[in-house]
C-alpha positions as a printed NumPy array, in Angstrom:
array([[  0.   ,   0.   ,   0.   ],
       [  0.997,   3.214,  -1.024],
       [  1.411,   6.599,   1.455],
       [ -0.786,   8.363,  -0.704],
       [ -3.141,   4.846,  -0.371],
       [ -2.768,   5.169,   3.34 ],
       [ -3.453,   8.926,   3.842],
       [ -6.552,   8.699,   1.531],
       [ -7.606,   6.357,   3.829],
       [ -6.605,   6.678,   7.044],
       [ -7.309,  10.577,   7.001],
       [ -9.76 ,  10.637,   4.395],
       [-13.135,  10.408,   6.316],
       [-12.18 ,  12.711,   9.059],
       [-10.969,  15.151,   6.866],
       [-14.09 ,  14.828,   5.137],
       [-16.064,  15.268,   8.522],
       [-14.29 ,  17.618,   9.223],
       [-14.705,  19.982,   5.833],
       [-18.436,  19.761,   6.061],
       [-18.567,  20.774,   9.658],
       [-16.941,  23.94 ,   8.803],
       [-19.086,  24.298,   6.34 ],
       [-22.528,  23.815,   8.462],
       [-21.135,  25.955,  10.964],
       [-20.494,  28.892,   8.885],
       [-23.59 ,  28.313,   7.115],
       [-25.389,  28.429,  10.439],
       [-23.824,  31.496,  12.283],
       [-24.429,  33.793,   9.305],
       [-26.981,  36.569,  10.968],
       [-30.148,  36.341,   9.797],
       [-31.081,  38.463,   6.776],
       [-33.4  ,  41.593,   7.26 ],
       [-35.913,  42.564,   4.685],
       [-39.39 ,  43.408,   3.912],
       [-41.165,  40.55 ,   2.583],
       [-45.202,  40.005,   1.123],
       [-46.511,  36.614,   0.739],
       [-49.167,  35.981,  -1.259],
       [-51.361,  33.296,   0.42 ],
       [-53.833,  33.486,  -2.288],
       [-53.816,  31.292,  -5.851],
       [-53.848,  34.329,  -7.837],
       [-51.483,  36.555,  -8.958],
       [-50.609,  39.897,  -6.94 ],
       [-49.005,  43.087,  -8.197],
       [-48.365,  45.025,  -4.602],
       [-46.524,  48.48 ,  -4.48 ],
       [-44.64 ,  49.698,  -1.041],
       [-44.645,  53.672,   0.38 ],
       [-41.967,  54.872,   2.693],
       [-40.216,  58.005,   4.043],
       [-36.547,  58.334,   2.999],
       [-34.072,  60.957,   4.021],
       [-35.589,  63.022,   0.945],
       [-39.392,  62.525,   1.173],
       [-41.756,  60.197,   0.632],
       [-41.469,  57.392,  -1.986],
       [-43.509,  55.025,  -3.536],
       [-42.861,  51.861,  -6.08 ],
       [-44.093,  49.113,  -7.629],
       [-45.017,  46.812,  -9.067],
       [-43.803,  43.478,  -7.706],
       [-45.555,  40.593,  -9.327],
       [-46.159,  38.042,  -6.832],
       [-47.335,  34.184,  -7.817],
       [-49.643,  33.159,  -5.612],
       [-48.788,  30.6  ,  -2.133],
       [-45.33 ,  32.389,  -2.953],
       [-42.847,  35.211,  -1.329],
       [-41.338,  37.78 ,  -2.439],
       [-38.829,  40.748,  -0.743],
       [-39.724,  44.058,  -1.551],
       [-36.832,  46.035,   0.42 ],
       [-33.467,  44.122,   1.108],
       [-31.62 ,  44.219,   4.279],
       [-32.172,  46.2  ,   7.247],
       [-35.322,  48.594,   7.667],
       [-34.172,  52.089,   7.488],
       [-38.088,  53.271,   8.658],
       [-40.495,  52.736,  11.176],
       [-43.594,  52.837,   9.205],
       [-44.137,  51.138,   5.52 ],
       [-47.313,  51.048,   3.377],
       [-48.659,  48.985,   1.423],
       [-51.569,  48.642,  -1.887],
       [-51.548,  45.286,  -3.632],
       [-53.951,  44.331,  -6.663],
       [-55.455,  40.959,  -7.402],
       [-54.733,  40.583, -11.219],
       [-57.177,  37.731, -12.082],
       [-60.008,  38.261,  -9.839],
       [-60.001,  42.513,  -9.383],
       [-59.424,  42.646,  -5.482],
       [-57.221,  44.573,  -3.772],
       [-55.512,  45.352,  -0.362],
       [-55.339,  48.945,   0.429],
       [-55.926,  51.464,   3.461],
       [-56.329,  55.34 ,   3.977],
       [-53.244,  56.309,   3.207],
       [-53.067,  58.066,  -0.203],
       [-49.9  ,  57.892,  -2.246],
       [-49.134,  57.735,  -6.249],
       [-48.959,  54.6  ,  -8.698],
       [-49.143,  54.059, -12.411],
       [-49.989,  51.087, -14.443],
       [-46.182,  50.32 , -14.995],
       [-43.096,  49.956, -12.766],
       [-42.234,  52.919, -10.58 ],
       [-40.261,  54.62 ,  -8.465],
       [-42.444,  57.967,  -7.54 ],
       [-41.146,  60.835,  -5.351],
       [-43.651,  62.426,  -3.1  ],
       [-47.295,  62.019,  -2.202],
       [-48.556,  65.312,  -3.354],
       [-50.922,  66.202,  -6.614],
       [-50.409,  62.762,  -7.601],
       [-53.616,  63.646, -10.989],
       [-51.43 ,  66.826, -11.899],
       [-48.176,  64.707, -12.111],
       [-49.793,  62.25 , -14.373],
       [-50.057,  59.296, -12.02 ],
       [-52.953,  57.886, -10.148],
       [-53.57 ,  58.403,  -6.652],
       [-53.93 ,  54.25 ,  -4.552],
       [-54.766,  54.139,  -0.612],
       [-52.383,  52.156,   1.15 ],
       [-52.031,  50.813,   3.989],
       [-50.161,  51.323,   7.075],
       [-48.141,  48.839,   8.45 ],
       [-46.195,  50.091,  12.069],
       [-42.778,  47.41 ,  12.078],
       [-42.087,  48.751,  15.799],
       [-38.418,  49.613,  14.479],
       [-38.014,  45.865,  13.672],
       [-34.895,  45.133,  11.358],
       [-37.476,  42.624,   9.446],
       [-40.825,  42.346,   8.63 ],
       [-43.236,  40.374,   6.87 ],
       [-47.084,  40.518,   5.537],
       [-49.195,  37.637,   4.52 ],
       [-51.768,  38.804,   2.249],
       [-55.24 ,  36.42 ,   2.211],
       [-58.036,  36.036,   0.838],
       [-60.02 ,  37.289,   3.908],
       [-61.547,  40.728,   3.619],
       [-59.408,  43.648,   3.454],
       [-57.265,  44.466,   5.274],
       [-54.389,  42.001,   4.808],
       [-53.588,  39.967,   7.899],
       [-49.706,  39.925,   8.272],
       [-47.513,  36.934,  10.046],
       [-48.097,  36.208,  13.531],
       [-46.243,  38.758,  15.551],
       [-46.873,  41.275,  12.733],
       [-50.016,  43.068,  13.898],
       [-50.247,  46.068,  11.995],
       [-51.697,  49.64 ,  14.181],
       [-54.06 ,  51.793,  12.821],
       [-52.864,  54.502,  11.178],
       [-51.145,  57.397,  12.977],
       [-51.802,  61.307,  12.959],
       [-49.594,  63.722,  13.043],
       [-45.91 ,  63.891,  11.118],
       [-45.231,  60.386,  10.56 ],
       [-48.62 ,  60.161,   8.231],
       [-47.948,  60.94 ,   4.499],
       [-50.772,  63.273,   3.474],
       [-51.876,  64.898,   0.203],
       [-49.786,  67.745,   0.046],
       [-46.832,  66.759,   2.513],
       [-43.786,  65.922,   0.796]])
């Protein structure tokens, strides 16, 4: 028998063993990733648009086309805001998820600065809604088919939506 027999061998296996348990571990003490993420818990498809304030006003964008009993992230990594909104659109059956909070859309993909005279700036004006993340670096909503509005995750309760500063409203930028 050769060394190179022997080591193969004698060594092989643990070196093996050892290999993949580097691997797990690094695979399992990577932090856990941070995003905003909708699930569509219906069958149909979903086309669902997100509002948030950035350091230079409010923002809205869409469209993310979601398969239904499927996930997908709409903002990657940490949350950067406290408050995020939301308006989603069943495309086969006409439903939609939406709240009082009125920001601007279009039929095509978007990325739309501010909330105001959304009609004058050619877009169309959606209500969506509010959805408090408590300053959570992660969040997720579940949207149903139960009556509006959408029921996130356990331990995502969403709050009714605020007054005051934090509140988008026509006219605020």
């Amino acid at each position: 028998m050769s060394f190179a027999g022997g080591w193969r061998f004698r060594f092989g296996p643990s070196l093996a063993i050892f290999c993949l348990s580097l691997v797990a571990g690094a695979a399992f003490s990577q932090p856990a990733r941070a995003d905003f993420r909708v699930c569509n818990a219906t069958q149909s498809l979903v086309g669902v648009s997100i509002g948030y304030r950035a350091a230079d006003g409010w923002k809205s964008e869409g469209w993310w086309h979601i398969e239904g009993s499927t996930c997908k992230t709409l903002i990657e990594g940490a949350l950067s805001s406290r408050f995020y909104y939301l308006y989603a659109e069943d495309a086969e059956r006409g439903g939609r998820w939406d709240g009082p909070v009125n920001m601007c859309v279009t039929d095509k993909e978007f990325k739309i600065s501010g909330v105001s005279d959304c009609l004058a700036r050619g877009y169309q004006r959606a209500g969506f809604r509010e959805y408090d993340t408590g300053e959570q670096a992660s969040w997720m909503v579940q949207l149903t088919d139960e009556p509006n509005p959408p029921t996130p995750l356990p331990g995502a309760t969403p709050t009714p939506p605020i007054t005051g500063n934090d509140q988008p409203e026509e006219g605020q930028q």
